[in-house]
N, C-alpha and C positions, 0 to 999 in steps of 0.2 A: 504494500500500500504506500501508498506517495502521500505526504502531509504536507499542509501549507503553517508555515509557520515563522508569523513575524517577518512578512514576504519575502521568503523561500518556499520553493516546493524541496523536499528530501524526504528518503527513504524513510519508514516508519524508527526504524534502528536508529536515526541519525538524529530525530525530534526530543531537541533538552530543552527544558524549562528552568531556571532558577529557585532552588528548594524555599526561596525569597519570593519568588511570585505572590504576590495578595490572592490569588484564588486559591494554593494551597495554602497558605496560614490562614486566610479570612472566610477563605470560598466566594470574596470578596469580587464578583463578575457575572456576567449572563451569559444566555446562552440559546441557540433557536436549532429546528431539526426541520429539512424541508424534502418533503417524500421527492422524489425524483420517479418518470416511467416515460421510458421512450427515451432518455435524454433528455426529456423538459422538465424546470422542477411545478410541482403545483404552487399555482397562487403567488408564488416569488415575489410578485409585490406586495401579498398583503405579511407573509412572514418576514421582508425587508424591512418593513413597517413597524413592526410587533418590536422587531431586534431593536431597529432606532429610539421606541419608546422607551425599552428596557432601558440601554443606556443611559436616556438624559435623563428616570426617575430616578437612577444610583449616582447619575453626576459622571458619567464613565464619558470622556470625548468617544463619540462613534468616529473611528478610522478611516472611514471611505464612506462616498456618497453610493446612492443605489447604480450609480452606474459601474462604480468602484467596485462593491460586490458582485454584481453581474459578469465581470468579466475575471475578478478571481474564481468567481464559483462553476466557471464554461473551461476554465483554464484547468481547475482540479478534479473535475469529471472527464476532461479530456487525458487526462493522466489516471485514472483510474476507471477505463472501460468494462462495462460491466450492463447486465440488466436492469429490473427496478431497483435501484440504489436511494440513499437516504443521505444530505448533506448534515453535517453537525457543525455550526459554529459557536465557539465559547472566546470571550472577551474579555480580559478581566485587567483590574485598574494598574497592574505592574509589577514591574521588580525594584522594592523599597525593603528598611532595618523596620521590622515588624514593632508597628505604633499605629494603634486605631485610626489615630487621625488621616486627613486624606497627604500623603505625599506630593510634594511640592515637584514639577520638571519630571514625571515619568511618563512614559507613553506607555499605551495598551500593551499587553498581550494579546497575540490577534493566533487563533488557531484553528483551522478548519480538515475534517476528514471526511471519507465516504464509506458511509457502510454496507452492504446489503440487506435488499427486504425482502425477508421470507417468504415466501407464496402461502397465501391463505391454506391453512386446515380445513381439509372438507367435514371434519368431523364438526367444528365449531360453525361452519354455516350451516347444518343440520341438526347440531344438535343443542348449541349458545355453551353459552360460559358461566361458570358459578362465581359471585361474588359474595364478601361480608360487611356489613355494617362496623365505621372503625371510627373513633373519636378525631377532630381532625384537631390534634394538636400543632398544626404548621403558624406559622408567624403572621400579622393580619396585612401582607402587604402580596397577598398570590398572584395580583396581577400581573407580576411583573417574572418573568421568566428568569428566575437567577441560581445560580449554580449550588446553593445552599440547600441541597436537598435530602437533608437527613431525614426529617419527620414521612417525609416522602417514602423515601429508603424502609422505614420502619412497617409505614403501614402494609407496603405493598410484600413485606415478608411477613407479617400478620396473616395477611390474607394468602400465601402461599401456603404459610403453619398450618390452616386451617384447611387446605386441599382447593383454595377456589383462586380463580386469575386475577382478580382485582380486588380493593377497597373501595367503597364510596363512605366517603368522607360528609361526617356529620358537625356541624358547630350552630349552638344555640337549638337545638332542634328540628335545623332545616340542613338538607342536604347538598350539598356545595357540588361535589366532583370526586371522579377518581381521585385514587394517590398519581396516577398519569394519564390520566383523560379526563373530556368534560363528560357530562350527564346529561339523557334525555331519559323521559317516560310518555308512555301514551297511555292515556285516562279516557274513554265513552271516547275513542275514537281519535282525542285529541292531543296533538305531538307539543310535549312541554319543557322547556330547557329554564334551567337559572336563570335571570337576568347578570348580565354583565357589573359587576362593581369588583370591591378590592379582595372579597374572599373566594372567586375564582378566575384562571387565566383566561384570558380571553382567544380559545381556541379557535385557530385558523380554517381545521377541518370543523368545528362548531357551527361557523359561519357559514360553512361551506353547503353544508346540511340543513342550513336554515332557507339558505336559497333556493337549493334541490326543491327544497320541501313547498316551498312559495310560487317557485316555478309550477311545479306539477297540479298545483291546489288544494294542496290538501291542510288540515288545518294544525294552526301552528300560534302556538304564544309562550314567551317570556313570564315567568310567574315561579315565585319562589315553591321549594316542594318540602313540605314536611315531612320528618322523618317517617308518620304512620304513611304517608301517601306511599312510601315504597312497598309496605306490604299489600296493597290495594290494586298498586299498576298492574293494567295491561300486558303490559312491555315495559320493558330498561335497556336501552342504551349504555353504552359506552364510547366517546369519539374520538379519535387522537390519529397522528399524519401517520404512524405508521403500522395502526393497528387499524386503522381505519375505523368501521362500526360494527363494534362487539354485542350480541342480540347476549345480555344478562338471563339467562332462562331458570337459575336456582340463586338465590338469596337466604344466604343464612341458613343454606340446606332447606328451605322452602323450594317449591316451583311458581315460579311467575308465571303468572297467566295460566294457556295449556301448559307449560315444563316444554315450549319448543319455541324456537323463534317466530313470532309473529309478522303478519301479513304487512301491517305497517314498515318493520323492519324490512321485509322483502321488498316491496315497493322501494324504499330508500337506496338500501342495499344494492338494488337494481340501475337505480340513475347513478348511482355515485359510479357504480362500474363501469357505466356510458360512458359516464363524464372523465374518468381514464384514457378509456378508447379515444375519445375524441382529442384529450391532451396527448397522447401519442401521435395519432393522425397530424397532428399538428392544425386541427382545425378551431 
């Protein structure tokens, strides 16, 4: 693999970081993941957007403008050919003598790789994914994509201890999101995602899903969801770039809905897979 790092591209072996870095003593930087199929990445401007956000809420100088990025990230996909692939860029505030405060004259850490994306389990589109209900201990600033992701870390091996794929994430008695994706439910019919504020990310494939879903007409609203609402749903969702949309089918060792993905999810499921094809075709 070819890394870009601190503009160089070099061999995986040859990527040194300073053990001084603020993102390993602080974890002190952000960080964004942009699904790639076909050699196009999805959405690229709205995940360039999301990153640039990141940034100016931590005070981090963003290194390059969006056309700056575009042409590192065409340049490190050209250097790591492959199928559907996954970008990862993380950014963090530098190499300074470890003091809270912000240091004075250092430039980012700028570092970008490719990973690959697994081809979907026939098993999990047939038959969904079990998740648990988990305390969301994370910090109240989610919206901002930043590499400090312990409590993260924590839930989502919770939720493995327990035998199911994901956490959703509970604070104050409303359900916020995965430990790594957002969260939809459908209620009588009707597709319901969090509203956007500071205790979840504002997911790109979220948005993406909301469009689908507007496009096609089917109904769709922002509206907070109570913890009991999850034993009640229809369907549960899970969305994220490169798990795409997880149909939630067992909760807490419960079965949601039938205990199979539902038809809503199919439908969605169905355009978003369109909407691939078509970002390959390049249309």
């Amino acid at each position: 693999m070819i890394i870009y790092l601190n503009g160089e591209f070099v061999p995986e072996a040859q990527a040194q970081v300073s053990v001084f870095d603020r993102g390993f003593l602080f974890g002190d930087g952000v960080y964004e993941v942009i699904p790639v199929f076909g050699g196009r990445p999805l959405q690229l401007a709205a995940h360039l957007a999301r990153l640039a956000r990141s940034l100016a809420e931590v005070r981090i100088h963003n290194p390059h403008d969006p056309s700056g990025w575009e042409s590192l990230l065409a340049t490190l996909l050209e250097k790591n050919p492959g199928g559907d692939r996954s970008l990862y860029i993380q950014v963090t505030r530098g190499v300074a003598r470890r003091d809270h405060a912000f240091p004075v004259g250092v430039q980012p850490t700028v570092f970008a790789m490719v990973n690959p994306i697994a081809p979907q389990n026939p098993a999990v589109l047939e038959q969904g994914v079990a998740a648990v209900v988990v305390d969301d201990h994370r910090w109240s600033r989610c919206d901002i994509k930043a590499i400090t992701l312990l409590p993260n870390v924590l839930a989502r091996q919770e939720a493995l201890d327990a035998g199911a794929t994901e956490a959703i994430l509970i604070r104050q008695g409303l359900a916020t999101e995965g430990a790594a994706s957002n969260l939809f439910v459908v209620g009588d019919g009707v597709i319901i995602t969090p509203p956007k504020d500071r205790s979840l990310l504002p997911g790109i494939t979220r948005d993406l899903v909301m469009e689908l879903a507007q496009d096609a007409g089917l109904p769709l609203m922002e509206s907070t969801i109570p913890e009991q609402s999850l034993q009640m749903a229809e369907e549960i969702w899970l969305t994220s770039s490169t798990r795409e949309i997880l149909p939630v089918t067992r909760l807490d060792g419960r079965p949601v809905g039938t205990g199979l993905p539902g038809p809503v999810w199919r439908r969605i499921h169905g355009l978003y897979q369109d909407y691939k094809a078509r970002l390959r075709e390049g249309a």
